[in-house]
TIMIDREN-218910 format. One record per residue (C-alpha): residue in one letter; x, y, z. Coordinates in pm, 1 decimal. Each point is the difference from the previous one (the first is absolute). Layout:
BEGIN
A,X,Y,Z
...
# end
This chain:
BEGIN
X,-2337.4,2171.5,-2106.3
X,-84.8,-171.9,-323.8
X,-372.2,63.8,-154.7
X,-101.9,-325.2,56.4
X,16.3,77.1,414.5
X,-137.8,294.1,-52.8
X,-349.8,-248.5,-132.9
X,-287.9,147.6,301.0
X,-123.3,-344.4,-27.8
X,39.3,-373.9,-128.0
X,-40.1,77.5,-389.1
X,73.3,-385.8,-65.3
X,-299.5,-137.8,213.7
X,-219.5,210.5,-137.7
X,89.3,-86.1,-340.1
X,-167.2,-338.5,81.1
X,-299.0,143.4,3.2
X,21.3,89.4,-396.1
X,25.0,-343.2,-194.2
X,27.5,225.9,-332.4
X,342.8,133.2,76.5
X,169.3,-333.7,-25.5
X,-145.1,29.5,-359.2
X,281.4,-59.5,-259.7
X,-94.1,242.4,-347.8
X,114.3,122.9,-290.8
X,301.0,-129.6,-128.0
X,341.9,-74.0,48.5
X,179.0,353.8,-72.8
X,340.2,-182.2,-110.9
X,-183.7,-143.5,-291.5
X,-331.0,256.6,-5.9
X,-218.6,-56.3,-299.6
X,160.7,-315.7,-115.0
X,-276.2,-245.6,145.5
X,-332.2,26.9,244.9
X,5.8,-99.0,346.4
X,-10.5,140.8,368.7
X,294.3,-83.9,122.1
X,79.6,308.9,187.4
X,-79.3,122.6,342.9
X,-232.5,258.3,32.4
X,73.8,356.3,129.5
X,-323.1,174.5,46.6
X,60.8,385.1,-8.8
X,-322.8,94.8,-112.6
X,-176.7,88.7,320.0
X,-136.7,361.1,-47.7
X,-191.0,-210.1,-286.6
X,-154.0,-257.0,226.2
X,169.3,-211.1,297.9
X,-46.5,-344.5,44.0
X,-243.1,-211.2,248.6
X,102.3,-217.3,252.4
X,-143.4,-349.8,125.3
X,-202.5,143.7,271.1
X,-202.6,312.3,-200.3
X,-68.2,-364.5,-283.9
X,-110.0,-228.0,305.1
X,-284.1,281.7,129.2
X,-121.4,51.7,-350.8
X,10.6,-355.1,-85.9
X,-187.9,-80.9,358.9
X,-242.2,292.2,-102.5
X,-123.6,-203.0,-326.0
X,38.4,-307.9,178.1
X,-175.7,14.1,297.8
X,-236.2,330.7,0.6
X,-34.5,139.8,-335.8
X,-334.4,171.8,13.0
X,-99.2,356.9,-131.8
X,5.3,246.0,256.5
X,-262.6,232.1,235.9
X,-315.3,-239.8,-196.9
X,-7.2,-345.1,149.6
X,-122.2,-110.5,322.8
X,111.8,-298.4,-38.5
X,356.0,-59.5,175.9
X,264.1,-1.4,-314.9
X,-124.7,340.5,-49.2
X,53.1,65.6,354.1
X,331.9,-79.4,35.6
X,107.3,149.0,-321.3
X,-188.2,339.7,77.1
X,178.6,6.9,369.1
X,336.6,-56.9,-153.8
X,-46.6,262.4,-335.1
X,-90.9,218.2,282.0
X,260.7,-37.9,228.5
X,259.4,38.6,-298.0
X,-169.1,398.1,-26.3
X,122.3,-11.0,412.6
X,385.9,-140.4,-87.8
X,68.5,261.7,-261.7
X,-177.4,296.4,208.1
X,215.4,-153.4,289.3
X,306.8,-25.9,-221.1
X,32.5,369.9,-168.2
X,-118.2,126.5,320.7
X,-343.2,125.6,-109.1
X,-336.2,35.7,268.6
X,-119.6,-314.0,-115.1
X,-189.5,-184.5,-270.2
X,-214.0,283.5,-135.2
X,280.5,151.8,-99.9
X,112.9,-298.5,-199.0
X,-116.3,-46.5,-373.6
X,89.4,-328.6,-184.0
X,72.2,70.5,-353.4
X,174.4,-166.5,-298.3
X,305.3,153.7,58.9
X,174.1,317.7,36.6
X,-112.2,138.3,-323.3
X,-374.3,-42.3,92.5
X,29.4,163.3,291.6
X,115.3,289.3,-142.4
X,-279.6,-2.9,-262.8
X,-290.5,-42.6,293.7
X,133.4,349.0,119.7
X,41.2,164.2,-311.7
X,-328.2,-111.7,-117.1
X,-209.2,-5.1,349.1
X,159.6,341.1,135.8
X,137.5,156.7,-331.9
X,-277.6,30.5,-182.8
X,-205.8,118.5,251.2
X,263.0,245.0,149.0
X,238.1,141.1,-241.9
X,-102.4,248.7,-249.9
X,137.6,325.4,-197.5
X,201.5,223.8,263.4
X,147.7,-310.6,143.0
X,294.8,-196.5,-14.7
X,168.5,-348.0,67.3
X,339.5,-10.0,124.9
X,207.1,-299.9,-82.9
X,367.9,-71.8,-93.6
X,203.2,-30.4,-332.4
X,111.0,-402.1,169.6
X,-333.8,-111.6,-14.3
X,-121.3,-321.4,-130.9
X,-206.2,-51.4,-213.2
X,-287.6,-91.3,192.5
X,-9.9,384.5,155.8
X,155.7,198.4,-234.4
X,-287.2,-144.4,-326.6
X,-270.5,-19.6,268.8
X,-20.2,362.1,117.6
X,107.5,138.7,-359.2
X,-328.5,-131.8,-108.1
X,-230.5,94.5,272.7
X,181.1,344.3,-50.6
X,-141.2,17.5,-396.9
X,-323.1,-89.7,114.2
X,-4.5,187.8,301.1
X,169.2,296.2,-137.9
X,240.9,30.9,290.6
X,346.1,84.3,-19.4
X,271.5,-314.8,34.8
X,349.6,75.2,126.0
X,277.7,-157.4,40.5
X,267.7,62.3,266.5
X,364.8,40.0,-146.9
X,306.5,-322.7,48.0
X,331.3,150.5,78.0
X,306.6,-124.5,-150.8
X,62.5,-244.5,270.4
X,-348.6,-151.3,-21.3
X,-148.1,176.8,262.5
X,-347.7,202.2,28.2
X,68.1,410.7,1.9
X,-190.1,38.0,292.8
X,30.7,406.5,-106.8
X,-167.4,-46.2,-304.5
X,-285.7,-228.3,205.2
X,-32.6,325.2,246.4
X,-41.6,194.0,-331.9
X,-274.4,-210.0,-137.8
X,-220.0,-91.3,261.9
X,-243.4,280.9,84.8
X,-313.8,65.7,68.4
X,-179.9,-118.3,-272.2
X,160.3,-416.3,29.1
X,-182.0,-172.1,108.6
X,190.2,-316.6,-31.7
X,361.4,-115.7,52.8
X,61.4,-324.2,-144.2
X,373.2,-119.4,15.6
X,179.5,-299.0,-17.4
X,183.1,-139.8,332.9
X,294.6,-187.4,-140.5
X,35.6,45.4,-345.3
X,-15.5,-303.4,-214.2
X,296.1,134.9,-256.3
X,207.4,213.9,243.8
X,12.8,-202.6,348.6
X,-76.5,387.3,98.9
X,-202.1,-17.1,372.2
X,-208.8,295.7,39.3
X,-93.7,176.6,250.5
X,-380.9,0.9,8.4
X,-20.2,106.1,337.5
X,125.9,327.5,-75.9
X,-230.3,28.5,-340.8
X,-308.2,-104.1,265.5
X,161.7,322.1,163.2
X,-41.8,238.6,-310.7
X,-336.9,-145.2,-137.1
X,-183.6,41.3,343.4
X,131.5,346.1,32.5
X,-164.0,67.4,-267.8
X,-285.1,-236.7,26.6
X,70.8,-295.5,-255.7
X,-15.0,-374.6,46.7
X,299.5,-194.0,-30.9
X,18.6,-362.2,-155.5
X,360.7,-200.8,8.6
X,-24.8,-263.8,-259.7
X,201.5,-251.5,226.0
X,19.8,-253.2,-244.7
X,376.0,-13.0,44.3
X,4.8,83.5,381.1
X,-238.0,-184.5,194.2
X,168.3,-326.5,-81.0
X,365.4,81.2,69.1
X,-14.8,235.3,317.6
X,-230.1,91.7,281.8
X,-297.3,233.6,-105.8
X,-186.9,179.3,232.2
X,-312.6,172.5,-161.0
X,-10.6,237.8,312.1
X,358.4,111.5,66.8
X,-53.1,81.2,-412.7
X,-302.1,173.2,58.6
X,-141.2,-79.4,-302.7
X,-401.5,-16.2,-100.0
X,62.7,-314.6,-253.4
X,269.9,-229.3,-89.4
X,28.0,-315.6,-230.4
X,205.5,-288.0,-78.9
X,-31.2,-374.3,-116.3
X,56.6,-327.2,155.0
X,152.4,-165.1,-282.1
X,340.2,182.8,101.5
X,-24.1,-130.0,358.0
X,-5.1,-326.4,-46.8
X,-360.8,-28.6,-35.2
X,-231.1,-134.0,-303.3
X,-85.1,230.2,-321.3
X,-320.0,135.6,-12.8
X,-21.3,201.6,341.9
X,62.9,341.4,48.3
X,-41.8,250.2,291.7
X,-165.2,310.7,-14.7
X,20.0,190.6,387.8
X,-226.2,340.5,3.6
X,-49.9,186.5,359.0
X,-347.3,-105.3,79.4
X,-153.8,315.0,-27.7
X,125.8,93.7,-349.0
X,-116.9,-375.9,-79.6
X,-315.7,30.7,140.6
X,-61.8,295.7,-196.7
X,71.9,-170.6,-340.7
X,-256.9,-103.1,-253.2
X,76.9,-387.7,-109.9
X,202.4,-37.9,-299.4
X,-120.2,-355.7,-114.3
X,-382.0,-95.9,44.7
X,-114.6,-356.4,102.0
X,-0.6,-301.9,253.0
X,143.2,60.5,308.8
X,-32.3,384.9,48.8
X,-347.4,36.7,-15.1
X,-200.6,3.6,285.6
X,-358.0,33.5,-154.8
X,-121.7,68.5,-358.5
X,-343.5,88.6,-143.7
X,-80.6,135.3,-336.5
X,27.7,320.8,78.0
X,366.8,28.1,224.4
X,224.5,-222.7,153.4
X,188.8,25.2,324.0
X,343.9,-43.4,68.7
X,192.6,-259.3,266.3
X,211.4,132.5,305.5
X,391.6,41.5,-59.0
X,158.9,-158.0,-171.9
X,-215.4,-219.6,-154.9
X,-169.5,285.4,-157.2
X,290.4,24.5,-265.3
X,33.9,-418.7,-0.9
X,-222.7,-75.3,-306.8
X,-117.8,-343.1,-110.5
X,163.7,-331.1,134.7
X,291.4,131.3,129.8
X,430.0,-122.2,-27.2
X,-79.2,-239.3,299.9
X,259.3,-286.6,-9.1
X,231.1,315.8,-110.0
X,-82.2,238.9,275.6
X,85.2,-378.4,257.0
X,283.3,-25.1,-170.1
X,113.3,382.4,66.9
X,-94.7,-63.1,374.0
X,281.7,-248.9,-31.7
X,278.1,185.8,-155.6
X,-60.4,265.7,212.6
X,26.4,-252.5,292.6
X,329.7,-181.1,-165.8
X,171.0,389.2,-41.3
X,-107.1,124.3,342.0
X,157.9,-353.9,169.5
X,331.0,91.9,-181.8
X,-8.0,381.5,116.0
X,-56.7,283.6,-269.3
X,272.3,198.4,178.5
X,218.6,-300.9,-73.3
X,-96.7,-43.7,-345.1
X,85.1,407.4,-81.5
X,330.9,-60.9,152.2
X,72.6,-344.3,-248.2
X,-134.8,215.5,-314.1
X,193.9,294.5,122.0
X,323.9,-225.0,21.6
X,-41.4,-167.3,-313.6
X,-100.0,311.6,-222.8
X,349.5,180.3,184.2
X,183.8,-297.6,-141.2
X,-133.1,-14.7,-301.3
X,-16.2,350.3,-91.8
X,418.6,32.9,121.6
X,68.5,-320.7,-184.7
X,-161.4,129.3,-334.8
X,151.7,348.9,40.6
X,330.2,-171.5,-20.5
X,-6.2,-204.0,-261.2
X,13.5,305.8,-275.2
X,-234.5,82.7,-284.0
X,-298.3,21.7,227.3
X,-261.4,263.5,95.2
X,-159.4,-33.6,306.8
X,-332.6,205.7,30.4
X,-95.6,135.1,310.0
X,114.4,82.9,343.8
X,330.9,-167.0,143.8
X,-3.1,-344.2,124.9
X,-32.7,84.2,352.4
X,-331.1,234.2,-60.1
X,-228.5,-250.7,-224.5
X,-217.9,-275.2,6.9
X,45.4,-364.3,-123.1
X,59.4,60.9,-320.2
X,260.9,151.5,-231.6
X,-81.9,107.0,-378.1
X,289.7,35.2,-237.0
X,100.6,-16.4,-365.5
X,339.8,-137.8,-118.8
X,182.1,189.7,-273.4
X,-74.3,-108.4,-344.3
X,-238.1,-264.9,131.6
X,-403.5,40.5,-14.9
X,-175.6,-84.6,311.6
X,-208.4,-239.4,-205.8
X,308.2,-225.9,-122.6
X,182.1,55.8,286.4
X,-290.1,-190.0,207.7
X,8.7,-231.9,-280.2
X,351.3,-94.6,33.7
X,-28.9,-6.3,418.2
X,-316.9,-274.2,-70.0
X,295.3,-214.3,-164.9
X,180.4,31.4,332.5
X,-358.3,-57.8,161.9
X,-21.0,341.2,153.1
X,-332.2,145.9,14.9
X,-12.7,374.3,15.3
X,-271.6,234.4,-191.9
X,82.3,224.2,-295.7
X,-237.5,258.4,-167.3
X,-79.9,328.7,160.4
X,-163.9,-155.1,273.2
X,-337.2,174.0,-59.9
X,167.1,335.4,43.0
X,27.5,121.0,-375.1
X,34.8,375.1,117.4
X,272.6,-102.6,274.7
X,174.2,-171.1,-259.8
X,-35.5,336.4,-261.7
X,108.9,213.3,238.2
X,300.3,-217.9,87.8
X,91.2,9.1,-357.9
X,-39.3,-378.9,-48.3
X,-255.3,-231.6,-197.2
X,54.2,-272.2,267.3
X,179.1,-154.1,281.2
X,102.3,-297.8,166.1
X,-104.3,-80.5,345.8
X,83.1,-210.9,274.8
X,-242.0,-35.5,309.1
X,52.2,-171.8,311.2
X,-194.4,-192.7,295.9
X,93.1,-167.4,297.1
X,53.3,-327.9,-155.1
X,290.1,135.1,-260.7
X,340.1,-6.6,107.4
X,354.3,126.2,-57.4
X,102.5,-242.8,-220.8
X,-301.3,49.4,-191.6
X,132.4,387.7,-16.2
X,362.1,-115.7,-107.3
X,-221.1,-252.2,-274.0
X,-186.0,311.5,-106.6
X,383.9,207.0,-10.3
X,211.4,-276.6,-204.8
X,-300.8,-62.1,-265.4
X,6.9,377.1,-57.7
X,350.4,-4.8,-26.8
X,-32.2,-259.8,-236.1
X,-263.1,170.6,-206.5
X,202.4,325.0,14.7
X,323.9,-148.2,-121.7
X,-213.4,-162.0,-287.8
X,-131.4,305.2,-170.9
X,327.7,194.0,45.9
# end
């Protein structure tokens, strides 16, 4: 059976629904650099980055400024109405879609990043101290790895970070060796960003409750590609955005178990999470407004609702099993062509994506040199600096999947590299 049969569902129809990838770029690669122009089709591999929209998530928030744009939970009057009863029942499609109790557990934020920030700063600060520790993982991005440092220095509790085997995976020894009785926190990626590495945060839930820890899953990289389930994890929060789901910029989601929530001072001040001030004290809003400041991402948080609605009519279980095919193919395809490392676990154990570095080439001019073929991948060190150190490397290439790409995208992504590899040798 070729690939192509192997598709879980009608990749071409879909593609319908993104006017962008019939976008022609760069140039033409037989005469790159010799003249301007977009004149080549485009090959979008940069998913892990940001995904694209479709028609339907544009229509709701185009009919959201069209027809009801109000400000929300202020106005009688019947815009506000409307646009209050649908912010609020985008809170119930997320709950409903990562499987959480419902919309008190659900806290729209920028994006991932925030998220992790309204924890660090709303529960770290108040809970961490000297004596205790925060247990993360040498893959993580940015986002967790900076955030916790700091509230460690400030805090003056210890940060660790959970060994990467050779083959890209976590040393779940070494995790059974750090967390103790003194973490309080377990903070670990779900699918790496760099690696493609899935981890398995149900079993970390496992080792911080014995020892009474939270657990947060940045999901960033998870939550769009596969079903998530945030109580077959078991974990207290987890985080990821909507722009990587098909979904606008500008929304992220927080999800905290209620009680832990409920417990939580707010972390911005303002708007729509008070409930009454004097001159003397101010009381808060119920969950999760409480932790919603100011005017909050309405036409953003619609526009989730409907990439969440878009993903769930296509089947997440369906969309794993596309990524899974396509990273497979890509990673085997790669591995043959000679002169390239391939980070991470094997093709068959990973998520969308596959990181790699050609010999001789930097990642930087080798993603330079795909653009002329109009291949889009990412290259950097993919906000994982200490990944990247520990791997021995300054950067990397990367190529990222979604259910839109397909396998002659892959073989696009294979002969440019080829190309670029033959170039430099």
């Amino acid at each position: 059976m070729g690939v192509h049969e192997q598709y879980p569902f009608d990749v071409e129809a879909l593609r319908t629904d993104f006017p962008i990838l019939d976008r022609q770029v760069g140039g033409d690669p037989e005469t790159a650099g010799e003249g301007a122009g977009d004149d080549t089709p485009l090959v979008y591999l940069d998913n892990a980055a940001t995904s694209h929209t479709p028609d339907p998530v544009v229509d709701a928030i185009s009919d959201y400024y069209r027809s009801y744009n109000a400000n929300v939970h202020r106005g009688i009057h019947q815009l506000s109405q409307e646009a209050s009863v649908a912010y609020e029942e985008a809170h119930d499609a997320a709950a409903d879609f990562i499987g959480a109790a419902g919309r008190e557990e659900i806290v729209f934020t920028k994006n991932t990043t925030e998220a992790m920030n309204l924890v660090a700063y709303a529960w770290g600060l108040e809970e961490l101290g000297p004596g205790d520790n925060v247990v993360l993982s040498e893959m993580e991005h940015h986002a967790s790895l900076v955030t916790w440092q700091q509230i460690g220095k400030r805090t003056g509790a210890d940060v660790r970070f959970i060994d990467v085997t050779d083959e890209g995976r976590l040393d779940m020894d070494h995790a059974a060796e750090l967390v103790d009785d003194d973490t309080e926190m377990v903070s670990v990626v779900h699918v790496s960003n760099t690696l493609g590495t899935v981890n398995p945060i149900g079993e970390l839930a496992d080792l911080a409750h014995d020892h009474g820890a939270y657990v947060f899953a940045d999901a960033a990289q998870s939550v769009p590609t596969r079903p998530v389930d945030v109580d077959e994890l078991d974990v207290d929060f987890l985080a990821f955005s909507g722009h990587k789901m098909c979904g606008p910029t500008g929304i992220g989601v927080l999800y905290g178990r209620e009680e832990i929530l409920d417990e939580m001072s707010p972390y911005l001040y303002g708007g729509d999470m008070i409930r009454r001030v004097s001159f003397e004290d101010s009381t808060w809003e119920d969950l999760p407004w409480k932790f919603e400041a100011g005017t909050p991402s309405i036409a953003q948080g619609i526009g989730l609702a409907a990439a969440i609605e878009y993903v769930e009519a296509i089947g997440m279980d369906r969309i794993e099993a596309h990524e899974d095919l396509l990273a497979e193919y890509a990673y085997d395809e790669l591995d043959e062509l000679g002169g390239v490392e391939i980070y991470g676990p094997p093709g068959d154990d990973r998520g969308g994506l596959v990181a790699f570095n050609v010999d001789g080439v930097h990642a930087h001019d080798l993603s330079s040199i795909l653009n002329d073929y109009g291949v889009a991948i990412r290259a950097g060190d993919h906000c994982t600096q200490p990944l990247h150190d520990e791997m021995g490397v300054a950067a990397s290439a990367r190529a990222s999947f979604y259910f839109y790409n397909t396998v002659e995208e892959v073989d696009a992504l294979v002969d440019a590299v080829r190309e670029a590899r033959d170039l430099f040798a």
